[in-house]
N, C-alpha and C positions, 0 to 999 in steps of 0.2 A: 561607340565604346572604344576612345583610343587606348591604345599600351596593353591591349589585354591580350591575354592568350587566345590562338584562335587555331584550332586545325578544319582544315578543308580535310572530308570524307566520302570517299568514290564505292558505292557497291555494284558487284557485277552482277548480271545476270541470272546466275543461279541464286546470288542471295535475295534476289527478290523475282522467285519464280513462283510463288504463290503465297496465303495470306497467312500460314504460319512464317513463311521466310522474314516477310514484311513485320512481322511480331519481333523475331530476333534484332530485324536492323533499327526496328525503334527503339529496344531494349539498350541496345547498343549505342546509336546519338542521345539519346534522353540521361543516357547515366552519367554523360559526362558535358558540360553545359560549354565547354569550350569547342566541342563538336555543333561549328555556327552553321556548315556550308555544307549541301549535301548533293553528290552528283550521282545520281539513280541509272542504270543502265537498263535495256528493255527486259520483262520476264524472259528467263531461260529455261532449260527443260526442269523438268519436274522428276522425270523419271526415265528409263531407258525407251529407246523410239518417242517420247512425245518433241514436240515441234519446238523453237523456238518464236515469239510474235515478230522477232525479225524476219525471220525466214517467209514466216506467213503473210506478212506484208511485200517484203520481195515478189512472193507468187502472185499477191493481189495486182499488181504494177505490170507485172508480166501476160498475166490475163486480160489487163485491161488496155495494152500493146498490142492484144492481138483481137481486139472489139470483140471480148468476151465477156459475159457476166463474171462479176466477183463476187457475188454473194456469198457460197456456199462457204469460201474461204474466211471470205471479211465477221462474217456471222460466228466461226470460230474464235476472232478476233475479240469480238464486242463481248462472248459468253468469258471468255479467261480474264476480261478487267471487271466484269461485272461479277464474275465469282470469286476475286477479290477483295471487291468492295462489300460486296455481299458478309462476307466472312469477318470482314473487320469491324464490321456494324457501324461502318459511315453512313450517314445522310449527305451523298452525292448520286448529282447525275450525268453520264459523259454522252446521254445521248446527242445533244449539239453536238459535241464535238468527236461524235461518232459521223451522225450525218455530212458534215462537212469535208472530214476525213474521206469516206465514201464517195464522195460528188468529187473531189477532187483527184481524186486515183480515177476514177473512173472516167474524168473529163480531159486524162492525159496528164495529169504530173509526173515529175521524173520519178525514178528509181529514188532516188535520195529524200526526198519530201515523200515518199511513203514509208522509208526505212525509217526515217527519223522518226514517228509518229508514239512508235515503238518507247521510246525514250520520254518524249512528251507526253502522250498519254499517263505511263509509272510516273512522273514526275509528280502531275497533277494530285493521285492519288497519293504517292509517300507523303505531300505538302500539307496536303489534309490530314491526315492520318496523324503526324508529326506535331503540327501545330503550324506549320511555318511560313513562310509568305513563298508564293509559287514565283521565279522568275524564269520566261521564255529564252533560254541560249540565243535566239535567232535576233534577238534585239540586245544582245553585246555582244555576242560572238562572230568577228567577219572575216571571212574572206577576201582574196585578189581577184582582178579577173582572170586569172593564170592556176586560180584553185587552189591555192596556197594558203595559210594562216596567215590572218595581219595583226600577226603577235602584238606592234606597237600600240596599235590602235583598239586592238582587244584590252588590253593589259589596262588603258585609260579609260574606255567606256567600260566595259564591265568593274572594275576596281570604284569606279563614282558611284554607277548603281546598287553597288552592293552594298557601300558603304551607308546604303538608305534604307537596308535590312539588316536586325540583329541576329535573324534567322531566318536563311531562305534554302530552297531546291532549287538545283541548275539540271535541267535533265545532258545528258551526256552525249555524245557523238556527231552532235548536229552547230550549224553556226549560217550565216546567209552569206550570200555572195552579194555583190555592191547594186545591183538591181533589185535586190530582196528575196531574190529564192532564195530554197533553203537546200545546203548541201553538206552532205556529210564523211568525218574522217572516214579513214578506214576502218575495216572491221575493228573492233576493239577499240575503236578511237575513244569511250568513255575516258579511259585511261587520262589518255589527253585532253579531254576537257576536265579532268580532276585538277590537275598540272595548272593547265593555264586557268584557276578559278584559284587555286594556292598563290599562283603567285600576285595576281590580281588583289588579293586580300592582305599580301604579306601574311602568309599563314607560317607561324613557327613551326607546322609539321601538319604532311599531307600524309593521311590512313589511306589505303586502297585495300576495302575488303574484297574477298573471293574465297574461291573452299579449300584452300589449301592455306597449311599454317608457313607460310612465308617462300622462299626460292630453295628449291632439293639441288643439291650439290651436282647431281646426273639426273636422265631423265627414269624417274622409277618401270617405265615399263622395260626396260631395257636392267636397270639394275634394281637390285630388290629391294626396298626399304632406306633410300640413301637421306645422310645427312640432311637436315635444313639449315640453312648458310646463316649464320648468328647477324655480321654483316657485310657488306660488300660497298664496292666505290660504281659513280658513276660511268666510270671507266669499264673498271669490269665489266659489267652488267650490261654494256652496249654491246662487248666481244660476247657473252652468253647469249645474248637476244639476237645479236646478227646469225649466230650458229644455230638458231632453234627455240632456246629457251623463251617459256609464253606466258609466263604466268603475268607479264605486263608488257603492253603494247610499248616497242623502242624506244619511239617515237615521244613518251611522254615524260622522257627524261631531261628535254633540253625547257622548256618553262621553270620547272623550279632548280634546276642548275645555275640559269641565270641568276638566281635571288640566293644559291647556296640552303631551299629548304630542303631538310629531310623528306624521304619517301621510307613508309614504314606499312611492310604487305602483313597482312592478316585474315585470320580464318573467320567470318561470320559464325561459322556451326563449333568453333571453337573459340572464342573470343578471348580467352586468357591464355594465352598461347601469344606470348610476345611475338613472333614471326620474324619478319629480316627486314631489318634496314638497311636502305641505301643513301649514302652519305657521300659528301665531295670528297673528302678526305676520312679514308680507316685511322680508329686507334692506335697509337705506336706498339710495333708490333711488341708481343713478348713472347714470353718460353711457349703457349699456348696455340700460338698462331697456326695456322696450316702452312703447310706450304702450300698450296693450291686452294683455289676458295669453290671453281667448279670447272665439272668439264659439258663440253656440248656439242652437237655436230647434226651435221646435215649430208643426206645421199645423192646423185644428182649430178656430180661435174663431171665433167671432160678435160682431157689435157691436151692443150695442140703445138708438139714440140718440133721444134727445129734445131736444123747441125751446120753447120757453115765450118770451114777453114778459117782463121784469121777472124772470124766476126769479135773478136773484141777489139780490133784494131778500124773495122770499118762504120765511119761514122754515119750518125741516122738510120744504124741498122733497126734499133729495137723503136724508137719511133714510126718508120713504116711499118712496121708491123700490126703495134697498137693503132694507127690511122685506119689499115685495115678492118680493124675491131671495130674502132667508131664509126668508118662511114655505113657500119651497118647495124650501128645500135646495139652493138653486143661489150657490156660491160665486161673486166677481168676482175678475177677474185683476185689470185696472185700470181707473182710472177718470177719465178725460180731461175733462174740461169748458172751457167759457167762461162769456160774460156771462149768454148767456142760451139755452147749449145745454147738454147734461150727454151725454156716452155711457158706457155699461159695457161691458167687454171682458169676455165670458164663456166657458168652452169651451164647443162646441157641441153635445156630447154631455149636457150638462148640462140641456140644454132640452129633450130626446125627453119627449114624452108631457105636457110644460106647457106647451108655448111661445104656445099660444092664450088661455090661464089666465090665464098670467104679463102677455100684454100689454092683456089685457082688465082687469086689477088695478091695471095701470099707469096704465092711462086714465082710471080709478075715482076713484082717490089721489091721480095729479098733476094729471089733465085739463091733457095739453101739448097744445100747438097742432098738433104736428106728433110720431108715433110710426112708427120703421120696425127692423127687424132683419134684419142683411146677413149671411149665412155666408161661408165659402171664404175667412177672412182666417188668417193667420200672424204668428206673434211672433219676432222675434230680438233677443237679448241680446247687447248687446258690451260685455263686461265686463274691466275694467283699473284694478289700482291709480295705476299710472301718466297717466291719463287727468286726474286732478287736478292735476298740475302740467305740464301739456301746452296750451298755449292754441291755441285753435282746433280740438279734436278734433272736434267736433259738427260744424263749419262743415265738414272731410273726410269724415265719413264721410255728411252728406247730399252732398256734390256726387257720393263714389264711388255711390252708390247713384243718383244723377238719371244721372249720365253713362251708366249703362247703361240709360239710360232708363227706368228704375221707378218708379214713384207711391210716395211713402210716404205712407200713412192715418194714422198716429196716430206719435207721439212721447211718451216721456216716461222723463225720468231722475231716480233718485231723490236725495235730501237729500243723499246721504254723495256723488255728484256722481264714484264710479267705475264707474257703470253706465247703458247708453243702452238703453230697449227701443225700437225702432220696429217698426211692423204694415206690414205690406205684403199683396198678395194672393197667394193659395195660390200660383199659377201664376208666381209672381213670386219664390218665395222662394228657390229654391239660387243664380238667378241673383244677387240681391241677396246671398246670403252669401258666392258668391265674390267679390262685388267689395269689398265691404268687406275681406276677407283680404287681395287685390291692394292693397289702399291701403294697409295697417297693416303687411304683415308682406311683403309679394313686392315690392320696391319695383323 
């Protein structure tokens, strides 16, 4: 069907965590015939303490690493797809590919070829359910031997195949490595196989249902009831997701960026609820605009500062230094300096088991005058396109932050001038995130 409108549709977990979910997300692709492509993620919980079948597979894998039976677990497994199917009053049967599933966890497959099953399995089921033609991820979706996406080669075999269905299921998270195992993104990685199955189709616009109606300005447990972001740029949206923000895996930004499609998040259990889109480029702004589009942050870093006399004069200071960092694997957030001080912002998890190493290398290298490393600090991001043609946004949101009386440790915004991080300490940070929200968005 060339020239036609087509949007690729990713549900997560919760939306198809049992056999009324599975009702709404039919409701959902069936009512609109342009929804061709649908990438199913494994059932999620149902209700508070139940399991997710990911998890339960995880355990099956793990048991079966340590030459245990897995039944007790797997038997959980096969009763939630069979209650189900059960419920939707299909005529299917997944016992084959229950037994198989079984013999192969049990006979030593990895972790990844049981996590994914999770996905395969819903797929099969939504397909039927749906109407649609089932297609396997693992037969267009590949990997490197280095575990990486091989986006070119995905983009060509999957985009051929698909084009051989005017409706099909792609289950999500999973793809093979060049041997033909099967291995899978990261947690949430559905996300990403939504992404690379949009661009694969040239989809004018990828849906990513979930139970929340689109991206919250802050994260609600922390502030009460915040905004939902109308829309936001690729851009942004990498600085909120690097800081926390989860309502879509990072990572599943860069396939439909390349092609310039839209990503447009929405609520399954709310489905007329436009939600938020993310675009290459935001509308020009107008009187309406925020200055700020969200804030986000993360607890967790260390800062490891140093004082030298003259170090802005002496050259290759601040490269030994980061060398130091690398030759042990320790990434930097950021890296704050003056005349004749330098700090690096690290996460703190990052320095278990070097941290005596590291500043005994440091000493070695730069011989500062003065060496110390502080934990229990925090990062928050406030991030707004609008914030560029807004003068005096810095100058608000340090007074909102001093007015509640909070120290800020570090500051620093980058080049493109629509993003501020500042550090503040642990114990310090929900408070500083809700006062910046009060300032920008609760006036």
């Amino acid at each position: 069907m060339p020239n036609q409108y087509i949007k690729t549709v990713k549900f997560g977990g919760s939306s198809l965590a049992d056999a009324a979910q599975f009702k709404k997300v039919a409701d959902i692709v069936l009512s609109d015939k342009t929804r061709r492509y649908v990438v199913p993620s494994a059932p999620g919980r149902r209700f508070d303490g139940d399991e997710k079948v990911t998890d339960m597979l995880y355990a099956c894998h793990a048991l079966a690493s340590k030459g245990k039976k897995i039944d007790s677990v797997f038997d959980k497994i096969c009763d939630r797809y069979n209650s189900i199917i059960s419920e939707l009053g299909l005529d299917l049967s997944l016992a084959d590919e229950f037994k198989t599933i079984y013999d192969n966890i049990s006979g030593g497959a990895g972790d990844s070829y049981a996590a994914s099953r999770g996905e395969y399995l819903n797929g099969i089921i939504l397909a039927s359910y749906l109407g649609f033609d089932f297609v396997d991820a693992a037969q267009c979706i590949f990997f490197t031997e280095n575990k990486q996406l091989d986006s070119e080669k995905t983009n060509k075999i999957l985009g051929e195949e698909l084009a051989k269905h005017e409706y099909a299921v792609i289950p999500g998270f999973y793809g093979s490595m060049p041997d033909g195992s099967v291995i899978t993104f990261s947690r949430g990685g559905s996300d990403i196989t939504g992404s690379v199955v949009a661009r694969a189709v040239q989809a004018e616009l990828y849906e990513n249902w979930t139970d929340v109606s689109g991206f919250l300005m802050a994260d609600p447990r922390i502030v009460k009831n915040p905004e939902t972001i109308d829309v936001i740029t690729y851009h942004e949206l990498r600085e909120l997701a690097y800081m926390g923000a989860t309502v879509l895996h990072e990572d599943a930004i860069f396939p439909v960026r390349l092609s310039g499609i839209p990503i447009n998040i929405r609520n399954t259990n709310r489905p007329d609820d436009a939600g938020t889109m993310i675009v290459a480029k935001a509308p020009k702004e107008s009187s309406t605009t925020k200055v700020i589009t969200g804030i986000a942050g993360r607890k967790g870093f260390s800062v490891i500062s140093l004082e030298k006399d003259m170090m802005n004069s002496e050259i290759g200071f601040g490269r030994r230094l980061l060398n130091v960092l690398e030759n042990h694997s320790v990434p930097f957030e950021h890296l704050p300096s003056g005349i004749d001080t330098m700090s690096v912002i690290v996460s703190t998890h990052e320095l278990e088991g070097c941290r005596s190493n590291i500043m005994h290398e440091i000493c070695v290298e730069c011989n500062p005058d003065r060496i110390d490393i502080e934990d229990g600090l925090a990062l928050i991001a406030v991030v707004g396109r609008g914030m560029v043609q807004s003068p005096g946004t810095a100058a608000r949101l340090f007074t909102a932050v001093a007015a509640a009386g909070i120290n800020i440790r570090m500051i620093d915004q980058g080049s493109s001038e629509f993003n501020i991080i500042l550090s503040v300490e642990e114990h310090d940070f929900e408070a500083a995130l809700k006062a910046i929200y009060a300032e920008f968005v609760k006036q």
